[in-house]
N, C-alpha and C positions, 0 to 999 in steps of 0.2 A: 736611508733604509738599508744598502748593502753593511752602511759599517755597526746597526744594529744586528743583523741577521747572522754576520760572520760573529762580531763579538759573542753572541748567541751560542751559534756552533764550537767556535772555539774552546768556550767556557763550559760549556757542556761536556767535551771531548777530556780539556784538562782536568775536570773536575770528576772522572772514574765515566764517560761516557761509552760507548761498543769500540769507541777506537782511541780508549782514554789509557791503555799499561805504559804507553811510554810518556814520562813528565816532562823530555824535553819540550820546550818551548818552541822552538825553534825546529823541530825535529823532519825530516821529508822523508818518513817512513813508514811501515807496518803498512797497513790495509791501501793508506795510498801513492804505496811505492811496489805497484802489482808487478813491474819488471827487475826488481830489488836490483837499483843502483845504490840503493843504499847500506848494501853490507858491506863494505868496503869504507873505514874510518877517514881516510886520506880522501875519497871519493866524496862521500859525506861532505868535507871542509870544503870543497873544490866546488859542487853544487851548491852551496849554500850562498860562498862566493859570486860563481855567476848567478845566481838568483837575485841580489842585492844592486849587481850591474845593470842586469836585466831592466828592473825594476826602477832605477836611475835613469836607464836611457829614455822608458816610457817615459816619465815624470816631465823630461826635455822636451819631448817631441810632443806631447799636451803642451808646452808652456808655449812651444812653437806655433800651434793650432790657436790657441789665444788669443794671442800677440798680433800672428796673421788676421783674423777677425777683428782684432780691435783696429788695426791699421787697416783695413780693406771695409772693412764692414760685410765682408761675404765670407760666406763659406767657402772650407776646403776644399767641396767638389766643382763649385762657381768661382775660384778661384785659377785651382788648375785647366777648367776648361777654359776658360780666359787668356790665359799664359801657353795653353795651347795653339789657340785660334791665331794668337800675336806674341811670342816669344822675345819678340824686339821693344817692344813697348809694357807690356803688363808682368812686371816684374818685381822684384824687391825693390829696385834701386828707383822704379816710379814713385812708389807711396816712402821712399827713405824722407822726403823733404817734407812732405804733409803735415810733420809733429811740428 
């Protein structure tokens, strides 16, 4: 649903929509850059940058939450409360042999 709803707005926007004059693609400005970091071309490249990192590190630390559930069968939050209550035992290196 979200990657209908953005492609939606997106295409709306690019296609002449209230926040459609600028064609970059890629652009993080006009109406939703209300603190305009983005006047500045150098700034621009620089955020776009860390947006892309940003955007990578999530992508990891999902793949992390996954993984951890596939190998545990519980959740994040029953996971760490686990690993709280016994630090010494409920660890990575417990469920490392399971596979």
């Amino acid at each position: 649903a979200q990657v209908v709803l953005m492609g939606a707005s997106e295409a709306y926007r690019f296609n002449g929509g209230p926040l459609g004059t600028d064609k970059d693609i890629l652009y993080p400005g006009g109406a939703l850059d209300p603190l305009g970091f983005a006047k500045d071309a150098n700034k621009v490249a620089e955020l776009k940058v860390k947006e892309v990192k940003n955007g990578r590190l999530a992508m990891m630390a999902m793949l992390g939450y996954y993984v951890q559930a596939i190998a545990t069968g519980k959740g994040p939050l029953e996971n760490l409360t686990g690993h709280i209550a016994d630090p010494t035992h409920v660890n990575g290196f417990a469920f490392a042999t399971e596979f």
